[in-house]
N, C-alpha and C positions, 0 to 999 in steps of 0.2 A: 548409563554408566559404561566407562571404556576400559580395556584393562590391556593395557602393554607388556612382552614381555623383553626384557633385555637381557637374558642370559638363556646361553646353549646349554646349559648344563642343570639338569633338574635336582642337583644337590647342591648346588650353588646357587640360587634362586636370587632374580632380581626381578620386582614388577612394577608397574606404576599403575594407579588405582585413582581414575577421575571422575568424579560422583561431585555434584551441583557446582560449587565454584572452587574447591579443596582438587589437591591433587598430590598423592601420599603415594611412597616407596614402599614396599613392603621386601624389607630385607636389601642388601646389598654384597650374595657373594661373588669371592674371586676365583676364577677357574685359572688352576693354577696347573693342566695338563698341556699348554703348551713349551712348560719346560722340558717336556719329554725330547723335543726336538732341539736342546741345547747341550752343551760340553759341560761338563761339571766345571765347576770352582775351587780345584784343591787348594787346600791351608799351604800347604809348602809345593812350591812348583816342581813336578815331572815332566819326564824327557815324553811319558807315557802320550800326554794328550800334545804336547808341541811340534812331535813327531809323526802325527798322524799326515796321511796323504791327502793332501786338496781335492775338491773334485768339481768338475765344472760341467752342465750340460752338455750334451752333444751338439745339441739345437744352439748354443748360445755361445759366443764370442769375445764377449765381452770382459775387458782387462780388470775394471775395476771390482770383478768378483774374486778373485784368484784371493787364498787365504780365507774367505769368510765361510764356504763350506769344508769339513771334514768327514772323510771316508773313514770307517770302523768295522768291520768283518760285515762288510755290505752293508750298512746304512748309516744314513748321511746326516750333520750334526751341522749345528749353525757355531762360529766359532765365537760366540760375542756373548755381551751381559743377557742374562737371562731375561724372557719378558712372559707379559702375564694376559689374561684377556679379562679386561676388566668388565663394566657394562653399556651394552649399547650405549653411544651416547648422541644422535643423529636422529633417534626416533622421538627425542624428551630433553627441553629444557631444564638443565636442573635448576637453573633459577626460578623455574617456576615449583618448585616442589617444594611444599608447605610443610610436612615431616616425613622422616624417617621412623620404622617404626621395625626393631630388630629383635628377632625372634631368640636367636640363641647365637654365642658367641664365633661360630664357623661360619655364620653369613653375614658377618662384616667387615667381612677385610679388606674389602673395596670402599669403603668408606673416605680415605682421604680424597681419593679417581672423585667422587661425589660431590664434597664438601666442598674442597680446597681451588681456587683458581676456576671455579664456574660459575661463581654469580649467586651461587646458593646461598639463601639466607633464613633458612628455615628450621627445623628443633628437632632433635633427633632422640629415640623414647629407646630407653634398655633399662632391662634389671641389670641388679648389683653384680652379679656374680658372673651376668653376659658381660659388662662393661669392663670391669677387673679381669676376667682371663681372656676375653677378647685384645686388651692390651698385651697379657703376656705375648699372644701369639703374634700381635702387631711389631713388637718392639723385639722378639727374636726375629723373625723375618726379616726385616731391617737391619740389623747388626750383621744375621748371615752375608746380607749378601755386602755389605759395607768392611768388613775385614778381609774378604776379597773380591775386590774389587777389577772387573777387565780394562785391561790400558786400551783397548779397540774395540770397536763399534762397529757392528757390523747391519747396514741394511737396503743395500742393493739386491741382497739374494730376493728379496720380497718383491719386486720387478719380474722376474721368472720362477716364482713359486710356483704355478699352474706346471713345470717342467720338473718340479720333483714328485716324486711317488708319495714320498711322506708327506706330502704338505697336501695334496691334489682334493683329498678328500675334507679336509680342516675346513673350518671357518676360514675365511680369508686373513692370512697374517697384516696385515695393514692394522688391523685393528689390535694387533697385540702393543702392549705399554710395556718399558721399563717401569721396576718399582719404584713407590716415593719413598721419600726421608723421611728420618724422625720428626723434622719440625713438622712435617705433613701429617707424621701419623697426632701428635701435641696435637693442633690446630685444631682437628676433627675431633679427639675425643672432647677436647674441653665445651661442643656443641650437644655433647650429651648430655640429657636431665635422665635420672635415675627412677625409676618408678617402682611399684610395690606389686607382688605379686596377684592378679585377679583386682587390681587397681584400679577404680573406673576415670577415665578423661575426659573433659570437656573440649575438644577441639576447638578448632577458630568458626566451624559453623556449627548447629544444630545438629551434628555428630555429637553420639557420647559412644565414645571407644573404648571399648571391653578390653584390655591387654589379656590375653591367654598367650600365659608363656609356657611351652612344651618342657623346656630343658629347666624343668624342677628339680628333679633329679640329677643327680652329678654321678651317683652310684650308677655304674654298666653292667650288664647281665656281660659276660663270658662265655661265648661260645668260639671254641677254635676247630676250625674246618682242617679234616683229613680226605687223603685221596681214597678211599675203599670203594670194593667190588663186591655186588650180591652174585654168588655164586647156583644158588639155590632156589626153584620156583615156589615153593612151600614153605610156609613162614612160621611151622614149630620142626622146620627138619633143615637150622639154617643151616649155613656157610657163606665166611664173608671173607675177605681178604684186605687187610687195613698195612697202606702203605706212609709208614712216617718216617721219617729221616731218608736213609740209605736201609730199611729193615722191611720185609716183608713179612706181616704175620697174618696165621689164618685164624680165623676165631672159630672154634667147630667146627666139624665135617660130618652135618646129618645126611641118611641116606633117605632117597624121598622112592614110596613105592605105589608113585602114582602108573607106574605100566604095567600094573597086575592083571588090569581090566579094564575095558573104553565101552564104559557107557555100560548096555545089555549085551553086546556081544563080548562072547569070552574066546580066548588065544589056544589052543590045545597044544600049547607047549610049554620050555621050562617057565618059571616064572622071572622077568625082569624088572630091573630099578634102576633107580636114575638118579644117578650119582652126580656130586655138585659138577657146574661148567668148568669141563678141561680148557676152551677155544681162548678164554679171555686173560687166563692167566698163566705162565709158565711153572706150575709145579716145582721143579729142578730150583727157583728162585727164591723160596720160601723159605726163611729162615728159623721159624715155630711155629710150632701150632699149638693153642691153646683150648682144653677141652672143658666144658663147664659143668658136662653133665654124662651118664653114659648113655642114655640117648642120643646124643649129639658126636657120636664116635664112632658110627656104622658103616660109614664110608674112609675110613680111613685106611683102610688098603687099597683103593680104591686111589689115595693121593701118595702112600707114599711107597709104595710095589712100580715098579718098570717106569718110574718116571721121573728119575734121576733125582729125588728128594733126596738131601743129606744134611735139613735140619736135624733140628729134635723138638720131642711132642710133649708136652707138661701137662700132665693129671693128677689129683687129689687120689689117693690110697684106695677109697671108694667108687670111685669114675674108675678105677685101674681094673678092680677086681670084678664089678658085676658086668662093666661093658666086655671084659675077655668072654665072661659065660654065652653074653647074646651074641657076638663076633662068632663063639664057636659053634651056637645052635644054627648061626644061615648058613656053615659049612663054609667059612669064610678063608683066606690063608691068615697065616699067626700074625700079630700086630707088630709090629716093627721093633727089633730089638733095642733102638733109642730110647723107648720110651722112660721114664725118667717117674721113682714115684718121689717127689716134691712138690711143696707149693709154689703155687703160680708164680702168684704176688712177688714174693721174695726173690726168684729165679729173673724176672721181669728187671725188678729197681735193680737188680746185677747189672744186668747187661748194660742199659739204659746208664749205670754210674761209671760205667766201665767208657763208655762212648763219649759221654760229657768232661771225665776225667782230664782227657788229653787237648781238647781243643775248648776257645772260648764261642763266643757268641753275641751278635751284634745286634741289635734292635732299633732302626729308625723311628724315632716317632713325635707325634707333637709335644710343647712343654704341660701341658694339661690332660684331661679328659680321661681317654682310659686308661692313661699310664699308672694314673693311681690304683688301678684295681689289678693293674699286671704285677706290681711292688707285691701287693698281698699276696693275690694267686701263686707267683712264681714265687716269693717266700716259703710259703706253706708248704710247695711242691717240696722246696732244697729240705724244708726241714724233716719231710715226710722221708726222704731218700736218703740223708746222713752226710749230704752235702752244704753245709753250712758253714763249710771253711771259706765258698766258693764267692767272690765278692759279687754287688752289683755296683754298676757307678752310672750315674744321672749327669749326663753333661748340657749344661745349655746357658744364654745369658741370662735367662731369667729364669735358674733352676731354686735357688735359696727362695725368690719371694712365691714361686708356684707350689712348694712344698710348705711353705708357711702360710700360705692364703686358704689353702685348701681344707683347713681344720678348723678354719675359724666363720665356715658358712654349715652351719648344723641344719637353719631354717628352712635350707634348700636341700636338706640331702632325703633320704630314703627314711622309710619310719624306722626300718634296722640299724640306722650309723645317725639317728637323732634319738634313739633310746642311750646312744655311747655315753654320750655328752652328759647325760642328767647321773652317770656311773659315781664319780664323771672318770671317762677316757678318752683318746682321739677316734675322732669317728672313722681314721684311716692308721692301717698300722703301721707306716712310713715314719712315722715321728718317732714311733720306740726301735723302728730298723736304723733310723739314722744315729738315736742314743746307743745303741749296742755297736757301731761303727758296722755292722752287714750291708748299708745302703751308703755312699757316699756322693756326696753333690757336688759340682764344678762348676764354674762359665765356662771354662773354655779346657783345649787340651796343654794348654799352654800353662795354665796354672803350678806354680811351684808345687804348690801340696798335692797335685795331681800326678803330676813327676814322682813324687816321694808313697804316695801312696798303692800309684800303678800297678800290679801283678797278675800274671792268668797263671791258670784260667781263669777268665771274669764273664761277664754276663755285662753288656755297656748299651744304655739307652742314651739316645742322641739324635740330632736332628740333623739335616733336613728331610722325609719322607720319601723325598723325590729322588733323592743322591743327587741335585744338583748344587748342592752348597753345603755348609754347613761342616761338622765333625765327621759326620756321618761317612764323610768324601776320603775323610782320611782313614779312618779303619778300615773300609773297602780296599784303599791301595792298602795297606800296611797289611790284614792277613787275606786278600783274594788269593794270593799264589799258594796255599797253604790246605788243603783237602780236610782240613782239620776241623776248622773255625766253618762255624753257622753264620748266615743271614736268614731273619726270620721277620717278614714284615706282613704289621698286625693292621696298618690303616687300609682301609679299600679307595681310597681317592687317587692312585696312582699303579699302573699294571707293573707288576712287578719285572715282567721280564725287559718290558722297556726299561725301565728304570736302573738295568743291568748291563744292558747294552754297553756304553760306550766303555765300560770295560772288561770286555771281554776282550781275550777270553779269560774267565774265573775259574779257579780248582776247589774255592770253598761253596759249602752246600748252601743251598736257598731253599726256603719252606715259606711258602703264603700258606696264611693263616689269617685273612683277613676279619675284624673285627667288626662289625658297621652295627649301631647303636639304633641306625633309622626305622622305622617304622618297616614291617616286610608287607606282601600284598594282601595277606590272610588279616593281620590286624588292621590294613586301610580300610578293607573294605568294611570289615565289623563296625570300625567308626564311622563310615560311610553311612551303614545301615542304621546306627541309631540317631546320628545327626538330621536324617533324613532332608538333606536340600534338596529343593527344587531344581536349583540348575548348577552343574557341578564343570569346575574348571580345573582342567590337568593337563602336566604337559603330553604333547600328543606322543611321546615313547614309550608313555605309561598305559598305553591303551590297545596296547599289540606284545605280541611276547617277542621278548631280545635278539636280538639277530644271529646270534651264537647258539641259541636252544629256540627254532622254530616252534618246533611240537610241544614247548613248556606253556600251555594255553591258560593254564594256573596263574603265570606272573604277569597281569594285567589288571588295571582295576575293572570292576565289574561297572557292567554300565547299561543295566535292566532298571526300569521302575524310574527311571532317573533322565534328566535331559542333560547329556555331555557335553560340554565345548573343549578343545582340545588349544595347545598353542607351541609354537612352536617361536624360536629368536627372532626377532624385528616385527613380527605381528599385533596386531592391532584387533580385538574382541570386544565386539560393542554387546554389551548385556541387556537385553530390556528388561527394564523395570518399572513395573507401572504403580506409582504409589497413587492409592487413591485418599490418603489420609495423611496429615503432616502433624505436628506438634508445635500450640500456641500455646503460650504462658500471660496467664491475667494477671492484672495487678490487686494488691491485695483489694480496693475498695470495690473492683467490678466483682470478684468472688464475694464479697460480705454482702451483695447487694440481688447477685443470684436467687431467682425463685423459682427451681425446679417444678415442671409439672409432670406426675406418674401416667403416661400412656397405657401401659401395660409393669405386669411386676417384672421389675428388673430393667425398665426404659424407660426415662425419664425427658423432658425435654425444657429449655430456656432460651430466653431471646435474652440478647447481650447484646447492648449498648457501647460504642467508646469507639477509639480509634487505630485503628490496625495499623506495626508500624517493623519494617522488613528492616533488617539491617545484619550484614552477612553470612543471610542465608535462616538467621531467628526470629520467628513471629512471636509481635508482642502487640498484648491490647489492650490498652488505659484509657483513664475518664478524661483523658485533656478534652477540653471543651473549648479552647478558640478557635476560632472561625478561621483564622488570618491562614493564608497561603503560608504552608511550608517550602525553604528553599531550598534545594538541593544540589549541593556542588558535582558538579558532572565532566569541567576540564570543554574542552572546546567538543565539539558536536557536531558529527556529519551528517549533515539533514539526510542526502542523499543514503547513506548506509544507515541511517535508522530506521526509514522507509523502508529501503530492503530487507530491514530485520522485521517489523508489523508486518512485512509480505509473506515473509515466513514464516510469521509464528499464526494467520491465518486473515489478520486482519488487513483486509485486502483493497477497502474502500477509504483511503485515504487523501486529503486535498492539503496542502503545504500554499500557506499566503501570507508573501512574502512582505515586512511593513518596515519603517524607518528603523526600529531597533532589533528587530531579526526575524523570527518566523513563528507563523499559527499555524500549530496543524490541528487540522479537524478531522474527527475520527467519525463515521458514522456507522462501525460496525455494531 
């Protein structure tokens, strides 16, 4: 068995998989990070991106580049339609590819690159719910970049790629594609058959392929990443420092008294402690401090005495009055006259409504997936905080039917949002936000009712991810200049700070928070361990920790107990697999006629009569009983390279005699 792999990108996965005379795609996505190196697309044209300065090699001379790169506060931007890296296609005929078989609806966007204009004539396998929101995101992607559209083409720079910085290390741009059309993306789905979940298939040979589809689940677990600092070596005397917005807050300030004593030898002096780390954060920057307990309040002159702190520190009435006792029994100085006796909480959702008040907030993201659980979440939050005057607006071409699809797949959701349904309710609470008018939906910005309904602050989700196209392109110019308004991007497929680039410079704030649904290394490997394969195939990045956090020797798969093969783009993995048994199917009269004999309990054995009969790739064996020569249509016949193939396969004694109507060969191996 041989396994190809045709994508750089191990979230984007494309493989080919050739086993007996079958040869099947698993998955087809699109890596969609060489937009990073294009001009955005805005809705209404600026002076902003037409006025940028060309920039040309030093090394290179040549006229017909001039205009196709642009310079941006030092890095370089290709000025033409956006293009994409689809999947190898040099390594694998796709006419030869018998099916496609698509895991979850983010790896098949490359799907038309496959189907359409290559020859391919073979079946393509998805669930319901992969094939339907795979299209939403087929048919936004397409409209994005078809409403605008570039009048110029740019692709001489890919001549002297190897002389940009940004490109030096890439895949080689040659193989980047513009995107296809609608009729393209039609074309390809309508090659899809639908299958059922845990579905079994009969393929074209003596495969029977088990579908296991991952993305059952529609419901996202929510986790959003902050920037925090542990301040503290001891882990019930914490201190942490948690950096969100433009706010710096400290979470407790325990005092740890691990230098009382080292080991057996004792210190015959005063006694010392160790107070959280000064080196890594500036004190003076600290906007509150929040205390939780009055053990966790021992150090607090410690942060906010001689070190230009002029927050303020928030403690519960109880945390106030017993930590003063223990502050004054270490002969401590007095606690800082800020301190404030209120609750947190409340003191907290102030600020926090105070901030959000004045500016709005932007959110790229795709027309599906987790957007439905951020709808909830970030609901829940406005209505927790008493902001629920505050809108949100959903913009996209395909925002009405992905808010209306998504309620009507119960089968596929979570057992907590498939109990809704039998209530009955919507198993997302998007339907009752959009009847209360707190959620509203668009196609485009352009919509009349969109006009009419318009007002910040708002909260606006919109595409495209990447800020190369899309809405998304337009609220970035509309409030970048504005210190007010947020960008906050929740997908991990694209680095944020690229993604910022070509307009810079920005005054409004950006927060990653990326959200990624995928499987982490802790739970690969736990399924690793109960699966227990024999020989395990990954891409080889997953087998070394990230280049960014060497010493993170955690994020690798584990690869003890097990025999790894690793693959990296255009590679080729030949698997040995040694079956020493295959699967024949009897007809019913030779089974009726069977007469098992018991060797041992539990071993039985039988002689079986009939005629054994291969047809691609399935053994079958019936009572036909004529004698007469079966013929077989075989198409013209290279004596000479059929020989070579018996030389191969080991039969080595062969004699070819030649007669008036064509040839004998005699075998005598």
């Amino acid at each position: 068995m041989k396994v190809y792999s045709l994508s750089s990108h191990p979230n984007k996965a494309c493989y080919i998989l050739r086993f007996k005379e079958m040869t099947i795609m698993l998955d087809c996505g699109l890596c969609a990070l060489p937009l990073m190196h294009f001009l955005p697309l805005p809705i209404i044209p600026t002076a902003k991106f037409n006025n940028l300065p060309s920039w040309i090699p030093r090394e290179c001379t040549e006229a017909q580049l001039e205009g196709e790169l642009k310079e941006c506060c030092g890095k370089v931007f290709v000025d033409s339609a956006p293009e994409f890296q689809p999947p190898l296609s040099q390594l694998v005929d796709f006419s030869e590819v018998n099916m496609i078989l698509i895991s979850n609806y983010l790896s098949m966007l490359a799907l038309p690159f496959i189907t359409e204009g290559t020859g391919f004539e073979g079946v393509v396998y998805a669930t319901e719910p992969t094939l339907q929101i795979g299209k939403f995101y087929l048919e936004e992607l397409v409209q994005y970049i078809e409403k605008t559209p570039k009048l110029t083409s740019a692709s001489h720079w890919k001549d002297i790629s190897h002389l940009i910085s940004p490109f030096s290390e890439d895949i080689k741009p040659r193989s980047w594609r513009q995107l296809y059309n609608l009729q393209s993306v039609y074309a390809s789905l309508a090659r899809v058959q639908m299958v059922g979940y845990d579905e079994k298939l009969v393929g074209l040979t003596s495969f029977y392929i088990k579908l296991y589809f991952l993305y059952r689940c529609i419901e996202f677990a929510i986790i959003l990443y902050w920037k925090y600092y542990s301040l503290s070596s001891h882990p019930n005397k914490a201190c942490y420092i948690l950096r969100f917005k433009e706010m710096t807050i400290m979470l407790d300030c325990g005092l740890c008294e691990l230098k009382e004593c080292c080991g057996k030898v004792f210190v015959d002096s005063a006694p010392e402690f160790q107070p959280p780390l000064s080196q890594l954060v500036d004190f003076s920057e600290v906007n509150m401090i929040l205390i939780s307990n009055y053990l966790s309040m021992l150090a607090l002159p410690f942060i906010t005495e001689g070190t230009g702190f002029e927050g303020v520190v928030y403690a519960t009435e109880p945390t106030l009055q017993i930590g003063k006792c223990n502050v004054a029994y270490g002969k401590a100085v007095l606690l800082h006259s800020d301190l404030n006796n209120i609750t947190c909480d409340e003191k907290w959702m102030r600020d926090i409504k105070n901030q959000n008040e004045s500016g709005s907030v932007l959110v790229p993201c795709y027309p599906s997936g987790v957007i439905y659980d951020l709808f909830e979440c970030l609901s829940s939050h406005l209505d927790n905080s008493s902001l629920t005057q505050i809108p949100m607006f959903f913009i996209s071409p395909v925002a009405d039917i992905s808010l209306a699809y998504s309620n009507i797949l119960a089968e596929w959701l979570s057992d907590c949002k498939q109990s809704k349904v039998y209530l009955p309710e919507e198993p997302f609470p998007h339907a009752h936000l959009v009847k209360t008018g707190r959620l509203k939906h668009f196609k485009s910005i352009h919509d009349d009712a969109f006009n009419a309904e318009f007002r910040q602050p708002c909260i606006v989700f919109c595409g495209h991810p990447s800020l190369r196209f899309g809405d998304s392109v337009h609220f970035v110019q509309l409030w970048g200049s504005n210190p007010l308004h947020t960008i906050i991007f929740t997908e991990p497929d694209f680095p944020y700070v690229e993604a910022l680039a070509p307009f810079q410079p920005l005054a409004m704030k950006s927060i990653h928070c990326p959200i990624d649904t995928s499987l982490n290394f802790n739970q690969a490997n736990k399924l690793i361990r109960e699966l227990k394969p024999s020989t395990l195939v990954v891409p080889d990045c997953y087998t070394h920790p990230p280049p960014s956090f060497p010493q993170r020797t955690e994020l690798v798969i584990d690869q003890v107990d097990r025999k790894v093969l690793t693959l990296k783009r255009g590679e080729v993995l030949k698997i040995p697999l040694k079956r020493k048994r295959t699967r024949v199917n009897m007809s019913a009269e030779i089974a009726e006629a069977v007469e098992p004999c018991e060797l041992r309990p539990g071993l039985a054995i039988a002689s079986i009569k009939g005629n054994l009969k291969v047809k691609d790739n399935q053994y079958c064996i019936d009572m036909s009983s004529s004698s007469r020569h079966h013929q077989y249509e075989t198409g013209a016949l290279d004596v000479e390279q059929f020989v070579e193939r018996l030389v191969h396969e080991g039969i080595t004694d062969v004699k070819v005699e030649p007669n008036a109507t064509g040839y004998i060969i005699h075998l005598y191996h």
